[in-house]
N, C-alpha and C positions, 0 to 999 in steps of 0.2 A: 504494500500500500504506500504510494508516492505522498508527500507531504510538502505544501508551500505555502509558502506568508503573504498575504492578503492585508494592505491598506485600503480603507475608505478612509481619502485624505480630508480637512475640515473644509472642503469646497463641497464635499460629497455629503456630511452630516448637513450642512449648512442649505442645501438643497431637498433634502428631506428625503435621499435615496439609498438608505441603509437598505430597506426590505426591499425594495427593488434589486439593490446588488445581490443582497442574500440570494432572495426568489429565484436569480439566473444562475447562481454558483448551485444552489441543491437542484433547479432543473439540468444541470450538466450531472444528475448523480455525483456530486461530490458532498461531502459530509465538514460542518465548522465543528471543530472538535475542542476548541478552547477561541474566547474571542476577548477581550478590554479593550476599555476607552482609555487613553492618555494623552497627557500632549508632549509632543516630544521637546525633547532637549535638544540647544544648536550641536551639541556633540554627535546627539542621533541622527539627527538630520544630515551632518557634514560628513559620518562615519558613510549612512546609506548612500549618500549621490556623490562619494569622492572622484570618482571617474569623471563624472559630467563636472564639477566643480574645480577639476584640474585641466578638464577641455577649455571649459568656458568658465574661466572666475570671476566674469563681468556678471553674474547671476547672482553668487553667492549671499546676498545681502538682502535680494528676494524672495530666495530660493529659503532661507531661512524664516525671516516674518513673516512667510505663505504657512511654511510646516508645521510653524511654531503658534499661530496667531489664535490659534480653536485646539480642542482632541479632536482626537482622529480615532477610529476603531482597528485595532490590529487583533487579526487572524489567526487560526492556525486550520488549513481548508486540506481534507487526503481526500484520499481516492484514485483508482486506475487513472494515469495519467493528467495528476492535477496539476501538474506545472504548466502543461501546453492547453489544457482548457481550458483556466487563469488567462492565457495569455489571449486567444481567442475572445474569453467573454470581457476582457477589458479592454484589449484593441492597443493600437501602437502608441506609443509619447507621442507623434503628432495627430492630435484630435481631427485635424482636415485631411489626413492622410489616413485613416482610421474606417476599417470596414465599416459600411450601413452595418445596425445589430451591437455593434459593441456598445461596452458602458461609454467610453471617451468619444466617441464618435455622435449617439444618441445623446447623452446628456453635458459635453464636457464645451459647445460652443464650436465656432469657426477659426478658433486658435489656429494659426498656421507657427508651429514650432521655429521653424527654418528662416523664418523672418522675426519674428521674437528674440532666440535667444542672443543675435548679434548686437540687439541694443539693449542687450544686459535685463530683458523681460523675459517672465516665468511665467510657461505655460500651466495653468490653474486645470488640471485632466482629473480629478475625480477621485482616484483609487492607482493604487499601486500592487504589484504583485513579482513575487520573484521570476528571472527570467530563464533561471539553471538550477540544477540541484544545490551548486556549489552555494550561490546567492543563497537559495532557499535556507542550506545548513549556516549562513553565515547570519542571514537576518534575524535566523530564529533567536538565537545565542546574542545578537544584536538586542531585539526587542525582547524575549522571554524570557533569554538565561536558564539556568538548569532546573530549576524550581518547576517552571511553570510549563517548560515544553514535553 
């Protein structure tokens, strides 16, 4: 049984599409097996997107008071292949580039990422979800730690 971490970011609570995200992640037969609300920390925030915040650090300062400014609901979602229908029911980082059907596509706006992030603006997309196992094992330990995963 595959296991991956599932953000609804505070754009997501703030829009009132918790049950909606749920509703798609158990229609994909996947199972939330532990869920909280917190708000994160700049550490958690800056830990999760270091990649993108070492691509583009003209973000970071958004990228922060976005994650940090509400809670957010973090996951813990299994099931036969939940990383890759995670990835399907949330759709890509650019919400304009984003299959019809996903969460960022339906509900995350006409964001175009690729003209965004060069003027140091944060695409506001909904929910977050791990993209690999490795990600998966690393956010859990990220956000859960041993206690709770």
């Amino acid at each position: 049984m595959e296991k991956t971490v599932v953000m609804i970011k505070p754009d997501g609570i703030q829009k009132n599409l918790v049950g909606e995200i749920t509703r798609r992640i158990e229609q994909e037969g996947l199972m939330i097996v532990f869920s909280k609300t917190v708000k994160l920390t700049e550490k958690q925030v800056c830990e999760l997107y270091k990649d993108s915040l070492e691509k583009f650090p003209q973000i970071k300062k958004e990228m922060v008071e976005y994650m940090t400014e509400a809670p957010s609901i973090l996951m813990i979602v299994e099931g036969d292949g939940a990383i890759q229908k995670m990835r399907k029911i949330r759709g890509l980082t650019n919400p304009a580039k984003s299959p019809v059907g996903s969460v960022r596509r339906d509900f995350a706006g006409d964001y175009d990422t690729d003209e965004l992030t060069p003027k140091g603006k944060v695409t506001k997309n909904i929910m977050h979800s791990s993209g690999t196992k490795e990600e998966a094992d690393f956010e859990t330990k990220l956000f859960f730690g041993e206690n709770e995963a």
